[in-house]
C-alpha angles and dihedrals in degrees: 000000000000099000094041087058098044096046079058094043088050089039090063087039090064099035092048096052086036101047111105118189145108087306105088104183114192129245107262085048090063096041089053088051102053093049090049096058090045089054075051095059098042098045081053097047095036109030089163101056086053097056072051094071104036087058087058087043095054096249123130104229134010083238082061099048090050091056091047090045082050093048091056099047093049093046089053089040087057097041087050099055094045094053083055105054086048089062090040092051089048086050094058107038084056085049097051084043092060086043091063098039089053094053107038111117123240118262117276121224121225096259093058104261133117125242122242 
């Protein structure tokens, strides 16, 4: 089960760094990211040595310290994407604003004409 887990672990890993697209994710994302997956593979390979750390780090069991780890990442996941469709909103709201400025017509004066 181990390798399995950690080949799909892997697997993410490459399709995360490699994907192009719109989403343009920043450095320090990506770097987070891939030491996180790597804490991944060695607290799968090596669960003792996990329950290691979490002793030094005042947590009762390695499983613990994972959840917690977990916790963290998902809280900051979700933070990040909502920061991001609030700028996206923002960015279209002014983008539908410049729309409608750019096609409103120019006043029209009482006797029919428009002004120049």
């Amino acid at each position: 089960m181990q390798y399995i887990l950690v080949l799909l672990v892997a697997g993410l890993l490459i399709l995360f760094v490699r994907k192009r697209g719109n989403a343009k994710s920043a450095a320090s994302v990506k770097l987070a990211f891939i030491l996180f997956v790597i804490f991944g593979i060695y607290a799968v390979l090596r669960p003792s040595d996990l329950t290691v750390i979490a002793g030094w780090l005042g947590v009762g069991r390695g499983t613990d310290l994972l959840l917690y780890g977990i916790v963290i990442v998902f809280t900051a996941a979700t933070l990040n994407t909502y920061l991001r469709f609030k700028e996206l909103e923002l960015r279209y709201a002014r983008l539908a604003r410049a729309i409608a400025i750019r096609q409103a017509e120019p006043p029209v004066d009482y006797a029919g004409k428009q002004d120049a």
